[in-house]
C-alpha positions in Angstrom: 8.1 -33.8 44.6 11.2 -32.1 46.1 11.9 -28.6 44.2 13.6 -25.0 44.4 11.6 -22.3 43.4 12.3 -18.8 42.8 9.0 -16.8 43.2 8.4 -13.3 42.3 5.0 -11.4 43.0 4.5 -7.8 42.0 1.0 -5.9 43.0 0.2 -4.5 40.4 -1.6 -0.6 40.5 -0.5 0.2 43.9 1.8 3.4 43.0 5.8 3.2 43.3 6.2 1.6 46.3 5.1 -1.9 46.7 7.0 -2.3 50.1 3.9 -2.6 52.1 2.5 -5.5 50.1 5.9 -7.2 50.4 6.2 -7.0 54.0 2.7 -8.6 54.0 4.0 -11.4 51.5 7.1 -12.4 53.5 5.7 -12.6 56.7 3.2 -14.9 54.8 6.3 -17.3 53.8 8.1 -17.3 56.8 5.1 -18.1 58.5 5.2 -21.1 56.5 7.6 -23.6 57.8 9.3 -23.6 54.4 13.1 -22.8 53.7 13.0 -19.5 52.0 15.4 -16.8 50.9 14.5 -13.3 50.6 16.5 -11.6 47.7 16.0 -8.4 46.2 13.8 -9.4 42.9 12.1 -12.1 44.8 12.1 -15.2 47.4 14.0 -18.9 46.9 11.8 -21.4 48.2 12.7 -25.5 49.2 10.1 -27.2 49.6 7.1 -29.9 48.1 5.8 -28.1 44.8 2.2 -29.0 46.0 3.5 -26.4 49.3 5.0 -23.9 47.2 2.0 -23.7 45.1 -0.3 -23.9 48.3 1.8 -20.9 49.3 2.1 -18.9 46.5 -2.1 -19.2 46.1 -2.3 -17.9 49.9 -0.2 -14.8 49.2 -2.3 -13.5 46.0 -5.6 -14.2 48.5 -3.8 -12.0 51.1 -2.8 -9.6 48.3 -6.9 -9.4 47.5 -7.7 -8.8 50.6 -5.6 -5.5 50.5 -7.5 -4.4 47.8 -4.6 -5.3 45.0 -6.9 -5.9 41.8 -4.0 -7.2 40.1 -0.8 -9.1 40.3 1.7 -10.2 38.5 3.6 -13.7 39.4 6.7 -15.0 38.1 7.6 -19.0 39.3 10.4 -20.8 38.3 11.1 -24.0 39.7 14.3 -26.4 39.6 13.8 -30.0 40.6 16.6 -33.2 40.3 15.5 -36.8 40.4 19.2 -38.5 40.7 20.0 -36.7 44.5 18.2 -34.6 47.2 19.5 -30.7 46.1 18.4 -28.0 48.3 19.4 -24.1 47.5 22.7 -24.3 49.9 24.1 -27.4 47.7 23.8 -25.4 44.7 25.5 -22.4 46.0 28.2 -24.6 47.8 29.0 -26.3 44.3 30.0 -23.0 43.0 31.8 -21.7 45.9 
């Protein structure tokens, strides 16, 4: 199933900067052939659910292997069954 996601992961117990961890997470996604955009709260992702979900369990393994003992993940998906919608069509229909 075709979907937009908007996907948020925080390390949590890292002190005030996270900005090493996110650098570690967006190299993960780009790596992943998926169409992504970076935002400043988060990533919008286009793509199969079972990829996004593939993706978003090989960034918290990364995240672990840092040493992060805990994170939080926020995952909101969009999805339309009538027409193939990707992130740009939405934007475009509001421009």
């Amino acid at each position: 199933m075709k979907v937009s996601a908007d996907l948020c992961i925080v390390p949590m117990g890292v002190g005030p900067s996270v900005s090493p961890y996110v650098r570690e997470i967006k190299a993960i996604i780009e790596s992943s052939g998926l169409d992504a955009t970076m935002h400043p709260n988060g990533t919008n992702i286009d793509g199969e659910l079972s990829d996004i979900c593939a993706l978003v369990e090989r960034c918290e393994a990364r995240l672990a292997e840092l040493g992060v003992q805990r994170t939080f993940i926020t995952l909101i998906f969009s999805t339309r069954r009538d027409k193939v919608q990707t992130m740009a069509d939405k934007l475009a229909a509001v421009s």
